[in-house]
C-alpha positions in Angstrom: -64.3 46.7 -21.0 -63.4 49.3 -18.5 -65.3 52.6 -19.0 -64.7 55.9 -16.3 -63.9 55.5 -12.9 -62.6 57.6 -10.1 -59.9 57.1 -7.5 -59.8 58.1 -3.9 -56.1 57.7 -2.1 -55.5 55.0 -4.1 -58.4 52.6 -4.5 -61.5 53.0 -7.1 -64.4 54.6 -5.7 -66.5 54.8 -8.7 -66.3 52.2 -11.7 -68.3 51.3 -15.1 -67.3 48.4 -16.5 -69.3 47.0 -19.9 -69.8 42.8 -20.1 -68.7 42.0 -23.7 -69.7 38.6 -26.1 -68.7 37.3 -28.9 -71.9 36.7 -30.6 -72.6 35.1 -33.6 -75.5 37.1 -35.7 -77.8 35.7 -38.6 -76.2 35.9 -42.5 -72.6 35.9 -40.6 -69.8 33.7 -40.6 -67.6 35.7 -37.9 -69.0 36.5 -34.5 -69.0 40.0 -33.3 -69.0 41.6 -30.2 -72.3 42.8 -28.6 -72.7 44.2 -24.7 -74.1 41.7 -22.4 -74.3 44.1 -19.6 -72.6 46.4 -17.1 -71.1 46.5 -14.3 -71.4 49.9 -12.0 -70.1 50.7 -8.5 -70.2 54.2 -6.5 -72.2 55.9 -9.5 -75.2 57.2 -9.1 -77.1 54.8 -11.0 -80.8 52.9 -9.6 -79.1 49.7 -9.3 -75.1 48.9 -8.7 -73.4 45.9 -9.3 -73.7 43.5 -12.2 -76.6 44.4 -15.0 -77.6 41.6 -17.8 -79.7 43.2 -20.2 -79.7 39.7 -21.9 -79.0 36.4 -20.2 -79.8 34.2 -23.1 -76.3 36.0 -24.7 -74.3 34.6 -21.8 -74.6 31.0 -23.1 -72.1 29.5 -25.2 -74.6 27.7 -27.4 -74.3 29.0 -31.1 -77.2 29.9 -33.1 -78.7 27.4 -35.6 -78.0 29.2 -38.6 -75.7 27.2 -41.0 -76.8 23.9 -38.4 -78.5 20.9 -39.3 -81.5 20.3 -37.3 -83.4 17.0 -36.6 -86.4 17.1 -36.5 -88.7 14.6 -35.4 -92.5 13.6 -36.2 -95.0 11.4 -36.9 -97.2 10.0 -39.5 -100.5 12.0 -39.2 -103.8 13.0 -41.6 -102.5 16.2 -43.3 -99.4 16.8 -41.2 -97.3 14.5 -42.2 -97.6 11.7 -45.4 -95.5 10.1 -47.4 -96.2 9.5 -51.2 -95.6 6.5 -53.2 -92.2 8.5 -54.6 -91.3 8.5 -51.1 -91.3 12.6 -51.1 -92.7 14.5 -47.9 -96.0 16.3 -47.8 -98.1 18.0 -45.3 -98.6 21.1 -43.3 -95.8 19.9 -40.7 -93.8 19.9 -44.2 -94.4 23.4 -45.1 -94.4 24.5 -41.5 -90.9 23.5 -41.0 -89.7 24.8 -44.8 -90.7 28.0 -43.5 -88.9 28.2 -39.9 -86.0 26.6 -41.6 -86.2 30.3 -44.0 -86.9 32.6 -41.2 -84.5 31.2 -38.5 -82.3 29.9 -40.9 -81.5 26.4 -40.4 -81.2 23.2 -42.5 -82.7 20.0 -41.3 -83.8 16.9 -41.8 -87.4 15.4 -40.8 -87.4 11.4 -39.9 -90.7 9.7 -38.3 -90.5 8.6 -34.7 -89.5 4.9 -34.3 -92.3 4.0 -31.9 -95.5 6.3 -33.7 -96.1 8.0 -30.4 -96.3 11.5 -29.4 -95.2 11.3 -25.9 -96.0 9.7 -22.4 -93.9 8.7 -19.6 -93.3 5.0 -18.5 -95.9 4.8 -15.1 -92.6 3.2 -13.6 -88.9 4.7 -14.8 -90.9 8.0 -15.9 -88.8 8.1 -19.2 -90.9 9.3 -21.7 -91.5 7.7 -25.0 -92.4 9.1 -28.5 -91.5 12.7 -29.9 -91.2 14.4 -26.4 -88.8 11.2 -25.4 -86.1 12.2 -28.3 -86.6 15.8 -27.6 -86.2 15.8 -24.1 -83.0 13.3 -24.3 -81.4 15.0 -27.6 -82.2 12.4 -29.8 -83.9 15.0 -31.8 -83.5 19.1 -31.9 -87.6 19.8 -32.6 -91.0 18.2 -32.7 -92.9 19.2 -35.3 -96.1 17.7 -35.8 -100.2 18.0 -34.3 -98.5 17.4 -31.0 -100.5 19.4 -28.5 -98.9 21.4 -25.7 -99.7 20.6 -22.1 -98.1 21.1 -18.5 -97.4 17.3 -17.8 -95.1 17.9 -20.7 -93.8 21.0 -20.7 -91.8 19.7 -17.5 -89.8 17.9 -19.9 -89.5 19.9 -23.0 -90.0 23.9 -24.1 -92.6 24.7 -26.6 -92.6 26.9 -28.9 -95.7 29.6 -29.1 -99.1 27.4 -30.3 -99.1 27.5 -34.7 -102.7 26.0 -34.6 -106.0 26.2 -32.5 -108.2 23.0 -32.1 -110.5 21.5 -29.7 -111.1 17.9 -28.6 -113.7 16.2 -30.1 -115.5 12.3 -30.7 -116.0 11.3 -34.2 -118.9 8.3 -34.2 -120.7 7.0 -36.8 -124.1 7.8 -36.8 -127.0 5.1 -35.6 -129.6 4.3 -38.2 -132.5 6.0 -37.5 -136.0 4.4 -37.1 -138.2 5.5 -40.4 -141.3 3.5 -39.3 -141.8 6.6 -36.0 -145.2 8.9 -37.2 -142.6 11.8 -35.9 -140.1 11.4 -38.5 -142.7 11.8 -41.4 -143.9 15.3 -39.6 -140.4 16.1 -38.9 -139.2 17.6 -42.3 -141.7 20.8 -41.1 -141.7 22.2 -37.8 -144.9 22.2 -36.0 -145.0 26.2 -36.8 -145.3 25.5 -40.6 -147.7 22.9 -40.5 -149.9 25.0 -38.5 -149.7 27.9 -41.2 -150.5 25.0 -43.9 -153.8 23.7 -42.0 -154.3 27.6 -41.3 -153.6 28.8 -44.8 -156.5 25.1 -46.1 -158.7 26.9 -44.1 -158.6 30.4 -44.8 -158.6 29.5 -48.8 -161.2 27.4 -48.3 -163.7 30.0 -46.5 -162.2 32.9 -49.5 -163.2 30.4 -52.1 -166.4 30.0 -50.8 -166.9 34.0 -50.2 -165.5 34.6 -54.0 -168.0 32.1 -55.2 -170.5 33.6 -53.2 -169.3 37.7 -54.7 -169.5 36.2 -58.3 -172.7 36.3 -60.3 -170.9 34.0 -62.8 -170.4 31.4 -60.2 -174.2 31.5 -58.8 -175.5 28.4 -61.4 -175.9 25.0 -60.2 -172.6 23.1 -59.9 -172.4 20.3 -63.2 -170.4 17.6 -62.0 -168.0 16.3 -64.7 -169.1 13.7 -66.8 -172.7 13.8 -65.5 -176.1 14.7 -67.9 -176.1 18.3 -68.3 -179.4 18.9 -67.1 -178.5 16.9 -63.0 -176.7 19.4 -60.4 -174.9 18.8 -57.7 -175.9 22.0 -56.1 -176.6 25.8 -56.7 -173.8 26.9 -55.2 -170.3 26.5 -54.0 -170.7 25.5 -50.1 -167.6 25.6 -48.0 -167.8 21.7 -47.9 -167.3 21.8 -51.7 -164.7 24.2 -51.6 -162.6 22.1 -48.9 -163.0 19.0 -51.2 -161.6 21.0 -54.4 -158.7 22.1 -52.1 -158.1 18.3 -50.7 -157.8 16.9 -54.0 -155.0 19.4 -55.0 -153.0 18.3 -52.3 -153.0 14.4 -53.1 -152.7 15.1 -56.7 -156.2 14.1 -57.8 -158.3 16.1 -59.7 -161.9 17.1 -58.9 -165.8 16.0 -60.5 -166.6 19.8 -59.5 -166.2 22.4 -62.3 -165.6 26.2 -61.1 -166.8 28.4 -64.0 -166.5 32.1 -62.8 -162.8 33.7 -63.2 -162.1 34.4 -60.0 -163.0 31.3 -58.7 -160.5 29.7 -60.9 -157.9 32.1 -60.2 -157.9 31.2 -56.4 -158.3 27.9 -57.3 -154.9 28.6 -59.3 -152.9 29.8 -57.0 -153.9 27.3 -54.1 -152.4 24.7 -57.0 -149.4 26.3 -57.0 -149.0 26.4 -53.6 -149.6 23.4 -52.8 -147.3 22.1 -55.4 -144.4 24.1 -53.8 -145.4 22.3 -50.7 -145.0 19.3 -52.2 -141.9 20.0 -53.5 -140.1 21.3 -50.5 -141.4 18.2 -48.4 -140.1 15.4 -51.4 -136.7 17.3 -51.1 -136.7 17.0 -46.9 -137.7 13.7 -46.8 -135.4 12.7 -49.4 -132.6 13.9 -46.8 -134.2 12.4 -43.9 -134.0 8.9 -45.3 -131.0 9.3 -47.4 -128.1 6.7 -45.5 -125.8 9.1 -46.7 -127.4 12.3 -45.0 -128.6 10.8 -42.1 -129.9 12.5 -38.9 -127.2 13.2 -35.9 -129.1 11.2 -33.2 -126.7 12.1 -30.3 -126.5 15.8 -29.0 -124.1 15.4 -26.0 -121.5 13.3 -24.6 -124.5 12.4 -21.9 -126.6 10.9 -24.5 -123.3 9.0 -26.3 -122.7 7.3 -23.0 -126.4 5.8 -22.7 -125.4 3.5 -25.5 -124.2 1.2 -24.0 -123.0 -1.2 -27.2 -120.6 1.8 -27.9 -116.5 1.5 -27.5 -114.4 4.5 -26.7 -111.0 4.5 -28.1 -108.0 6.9 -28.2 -104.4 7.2 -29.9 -102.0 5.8 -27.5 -99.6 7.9 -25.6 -101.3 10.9 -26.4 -102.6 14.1 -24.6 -106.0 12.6 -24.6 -105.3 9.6 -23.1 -103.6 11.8 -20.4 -106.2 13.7 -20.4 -109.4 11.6 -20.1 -107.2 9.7 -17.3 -107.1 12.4 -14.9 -110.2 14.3 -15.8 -112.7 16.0 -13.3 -115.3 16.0 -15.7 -118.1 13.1 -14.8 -118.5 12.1 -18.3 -115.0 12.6 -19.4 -114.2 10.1 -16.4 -117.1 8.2 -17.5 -115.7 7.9 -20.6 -112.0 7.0 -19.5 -113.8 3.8 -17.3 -115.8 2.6 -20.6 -112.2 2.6 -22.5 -110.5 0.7 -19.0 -113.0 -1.7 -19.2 -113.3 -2.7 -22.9 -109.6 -2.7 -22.5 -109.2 -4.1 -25.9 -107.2 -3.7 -29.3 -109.0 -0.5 -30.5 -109.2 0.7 -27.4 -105.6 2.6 -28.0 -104.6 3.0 -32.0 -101.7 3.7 -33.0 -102.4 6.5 -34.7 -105.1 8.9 -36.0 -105.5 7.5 -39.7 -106.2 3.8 -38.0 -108.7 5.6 -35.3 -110.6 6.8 -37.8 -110.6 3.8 -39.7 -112.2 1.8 -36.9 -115.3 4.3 -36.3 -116.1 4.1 -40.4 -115.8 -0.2 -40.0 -117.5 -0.3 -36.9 -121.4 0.1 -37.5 -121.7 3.1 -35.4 -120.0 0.9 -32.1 -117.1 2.9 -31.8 -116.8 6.2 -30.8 -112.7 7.6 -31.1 -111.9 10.9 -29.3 -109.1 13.3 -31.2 -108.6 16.8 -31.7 -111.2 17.8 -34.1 -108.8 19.1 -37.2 -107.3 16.0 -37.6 -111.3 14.4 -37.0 -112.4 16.6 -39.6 -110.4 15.0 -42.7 -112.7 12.2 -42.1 -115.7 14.1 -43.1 -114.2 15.5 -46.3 -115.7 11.8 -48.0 -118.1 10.1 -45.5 -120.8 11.7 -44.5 -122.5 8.8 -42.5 -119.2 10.0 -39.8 -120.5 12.7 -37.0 -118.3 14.8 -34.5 -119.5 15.7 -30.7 -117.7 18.9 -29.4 -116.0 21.0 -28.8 -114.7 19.1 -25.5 -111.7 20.7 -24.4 -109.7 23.7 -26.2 -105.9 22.1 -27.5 -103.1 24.1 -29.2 -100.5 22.6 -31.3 -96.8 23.9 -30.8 -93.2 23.2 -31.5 -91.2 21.2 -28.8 -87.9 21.9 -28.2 -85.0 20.8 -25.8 -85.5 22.4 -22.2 -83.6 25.7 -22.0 -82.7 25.9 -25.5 -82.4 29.1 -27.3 -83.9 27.8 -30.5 -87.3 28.1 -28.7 -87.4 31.7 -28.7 -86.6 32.2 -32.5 -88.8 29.2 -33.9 -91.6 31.4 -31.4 -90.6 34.9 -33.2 -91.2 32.9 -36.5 -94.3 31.6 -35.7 -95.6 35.0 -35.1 -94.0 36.5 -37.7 -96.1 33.2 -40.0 -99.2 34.2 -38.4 -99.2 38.1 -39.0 -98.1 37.6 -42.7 -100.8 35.1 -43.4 -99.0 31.8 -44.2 -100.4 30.1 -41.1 -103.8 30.9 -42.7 -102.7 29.8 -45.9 -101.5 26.6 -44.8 -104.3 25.8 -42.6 -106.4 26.1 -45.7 -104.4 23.8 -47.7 -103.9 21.1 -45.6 -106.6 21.4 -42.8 -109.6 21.2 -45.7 -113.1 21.8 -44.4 -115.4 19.2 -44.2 -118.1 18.8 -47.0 -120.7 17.5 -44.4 -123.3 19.5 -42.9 -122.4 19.0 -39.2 -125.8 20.4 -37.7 -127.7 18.7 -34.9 -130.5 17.3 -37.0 -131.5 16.4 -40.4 -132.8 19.2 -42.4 -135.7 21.1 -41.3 -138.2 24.0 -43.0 -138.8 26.5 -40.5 -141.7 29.4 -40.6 -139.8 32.2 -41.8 -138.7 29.9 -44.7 -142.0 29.8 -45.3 -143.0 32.9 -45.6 -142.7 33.2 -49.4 -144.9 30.4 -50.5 -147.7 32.0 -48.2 -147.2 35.6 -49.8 -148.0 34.3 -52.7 -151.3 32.5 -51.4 -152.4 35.7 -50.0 -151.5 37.9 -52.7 -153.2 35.4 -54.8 -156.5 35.7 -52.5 -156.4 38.8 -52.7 -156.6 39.4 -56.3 -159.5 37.2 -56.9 -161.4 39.1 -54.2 -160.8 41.8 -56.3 -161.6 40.2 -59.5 -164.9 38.8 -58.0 -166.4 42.0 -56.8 -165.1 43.6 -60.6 -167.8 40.3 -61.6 -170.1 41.7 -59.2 -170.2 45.1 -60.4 -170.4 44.5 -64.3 -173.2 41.9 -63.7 -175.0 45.1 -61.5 -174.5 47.4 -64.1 -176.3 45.1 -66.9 -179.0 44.0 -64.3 -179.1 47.0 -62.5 -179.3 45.5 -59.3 -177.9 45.9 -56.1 -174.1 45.5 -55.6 -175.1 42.6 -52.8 -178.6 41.7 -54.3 -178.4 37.8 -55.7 -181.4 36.3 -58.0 -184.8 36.9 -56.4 -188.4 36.9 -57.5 -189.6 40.0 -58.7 -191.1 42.1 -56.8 -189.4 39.8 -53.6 -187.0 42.3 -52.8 -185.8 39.9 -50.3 -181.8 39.0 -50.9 -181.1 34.9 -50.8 -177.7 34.8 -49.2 -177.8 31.5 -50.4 -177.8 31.9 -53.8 -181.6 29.9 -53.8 -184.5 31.0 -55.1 -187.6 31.1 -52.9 -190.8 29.7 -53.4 -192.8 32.4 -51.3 
């Protein structure tokens, strides 16, 4: 459409002409006319000549609203499933009920034919799988866990990623050797059994100083069941006090009676500490040698490849088949030679589903490399299963044809999902999180877990200190003797530290 212009003898000297389009806009049945651009000549403007403020409204192709799309996928662990009623679930499912609302499009999901994602032939270069029928027409979008990457992108346009993962190996963990000295220590760490032999110590020495504070406790020792009138001792040496302690801690009870109060009460609380001890190692250990909770052996992809009775497998025309084939990494190559060499069966699955299948039938000789949200649906009922990574960062997307305009719109969507929230919500739903502990050992009590069970030993210590020197001072007030004075001849004066009487 012409707009003003000038003439000069004759001819046009300055011209604006607007590019008009039929366009065809969302909720519509009858196009209507936008402006493409403009065209400007002899006017002052920063640039003459033809202006597109939109290219991708020059192309003929009409918008996918009221269309029927195909859309291809594949069978995958919470992205796609079938139920016995033959209906359609999975987060693909909901993924592409939601674009089909926001673009608005109709369309109809089938499974690819071969159960491949996409890789080209290494002679004709035709590529197979999802990206095959997307990049030929077969089918308008790929919609499943199909990851993005450059080798493919050559061939198709994705869509902005809907999902972050990472690559990861799921194996199934080795049994671990029960009979090592290590593995009974290994439910502490070497910090908390120190603060145990530190704490038998110190209570030891306290029971032997309360003993020593108490008048009460200054009378020969009866051991149980003997004659009243034999003694053990007259006092409560340190040796005695370390044997009352010991026999706590193996349950046993002990042929030496404590008769003062505050004796008894730090005899008490070492009781109850040792039985939380007790009870806090039964519960490790119980972990330790549980099949079901057993240790993660492996820490790296390093110490994975030293076994050498391990397979590596992948899913066949994938991106991490593609991937491990022309890595740089040493033990990502390492890894692609151990698969080249098994070269058998479960070298390549078919799919995720049988992959995982494999590691949980193989006795922890298989090792199957995935992106880790589909690895993690494993975990959700087997915890003997482990997962090493993250490897390599991956991003799901939507594939379209190259060039076509559908790509931009499915992107807006996606952002549009992701800022509302239903990305999150779907992720939730279908991507569960894995009821496993995936830590890098079995479970372990460290010191500052600790601290409370020693608190109350000390505190404990404490009070029969004080109670002792309470025992000290009534018994000085009857006797009227010296607050550190113990039982001594008359007229002695001299103080018997321990707690005999001399002869002299």
């Amino acid at each position: 459409m012409t707009g003003p212009m000038s003439m000069s003898s004759g001819s046009r000297v300055k011209l604006f002409v607007e590019v008009l389009k039929l366009n065809y806009e969302f909720g519509l049945e009858s196009p209507v006319i936008v402006t493409v651009g403009n065209w400007t000549q002899g006017i002052d403007f920063e640039y003459e000549g033809l202006l597109i403020a939109d290219k991708t409204l020059l192309t003929n192709e009409r918008p996918v609203i009221n269309k029927s799309l195909l859309i291809t996928t594949i069978e995958s662990l919470s992205c796609y499933m079938k139920t016995e009623s033959g209906e359609e679930q999975g987060y693909c499912v909901d993924l592409a009920h939601h674009l089909s609302k926001l673009v608005g499009f109709s369309y109809k999901m089938k499974v690819v034919p071969d159960n491949r994602y996409g890789k080209p032939d290494a002679i004709t270069r035709i590529w197979d799988g999802m990206i095959g029928e997307v990049s030929r027409g077969e089918a308008d979008l790929a919609i499943a866990d199909l990851t993005i990457t450059a080798a493919r992108s050559t061939v198709v346009d994705f869509s902005t990623p809907f999902l972050q993962t990472s690559l990861g190996i799921l194996y199934k963990d080795i049994d671990y050797n029960v009979h090592e000295i290590g593995t009974l220590l290994s439910p502490f760490s070497n910090w908390v059994w120190l603060s145990i032999v530190i704490a038998f110590i110190t209570t030891s020495i306290c029971l032997r100083l309360v003993a020593w504070l108490s008048p009460i406790q200054k009378e020969e020792i009866i051991v149980a069941g003997s004659d009243p009138g034999s003694s053990l001792d007259e006092g409560l040496s340190w040796a005695n006090s370390m044997w009352i302690l010991s026999s706590t801690l193996v349950l046993r009870g002990c042929d030496i009676r404590i008769k003062a109060v505050s004796s008894r009460a730090i005899a008490v609380t070492w009781w109850l500490f040792a039985l939380v001890v007790i009870v806090i190692y039964a519960s490790l250990v119980s972990h330790w040698f549980d099949p079901d909770l057993s240790p993660i052996k492996t820490h790296s992809i390093d110490s994975l490849l030293k076994q050498n009775q391990i397979e590596f497998g992948v899913t066949q025309s994938s991106s991490t088949s593609f991937l491990l084939q022309n890595a740089k990494r040493e033990d990502l190559q390492k890894i692609w030679w151990r698969i080249q060499k098994a070269n058998s069966e479960r070298s390549f699955q078919e799919n995720v589903s049988q992959g995982i299948q494999e590691v949980q039938n193989s006795d922890g000789k298989f090792a199957f490399i995935s992106e880790e949200k589909n690895l993690n649906q494993a975990l959700i009922d087997d915890c003997t299963l482990r997962i090493l990574g993250p490897i390599n960062e991956r991003s799901f997307g939507v594939a379209v044809q190259k060039g076509s305009i559908i790509r931009e719109r499915i992107s807006q969507a996606i952002l549009t999902l992701g800022e509302t929230g239903v990305l999150r919500q779907l992720e939730e739903k279908w991507w569960a999180t894995p009821n496993c502990h995936q830590d890098n050992g079995r479970p372990k009590l460290n010191f500052i877990h600790f601290i409370g069970p020693l608190s109350l030993l000390f505190t404990g210590i404490i009070i029969s200190i004080v109670i002792a020197m309470g025992e000290r001072l009534m018994h000085h007030r009857r006797s009227h003797r010296g607050f550190f004075r113990t039982r001594t001849e008359p007229g002695n004066g001299k103080i018997a530290m321990n707690d005999t009487e001399s002869d002299e």
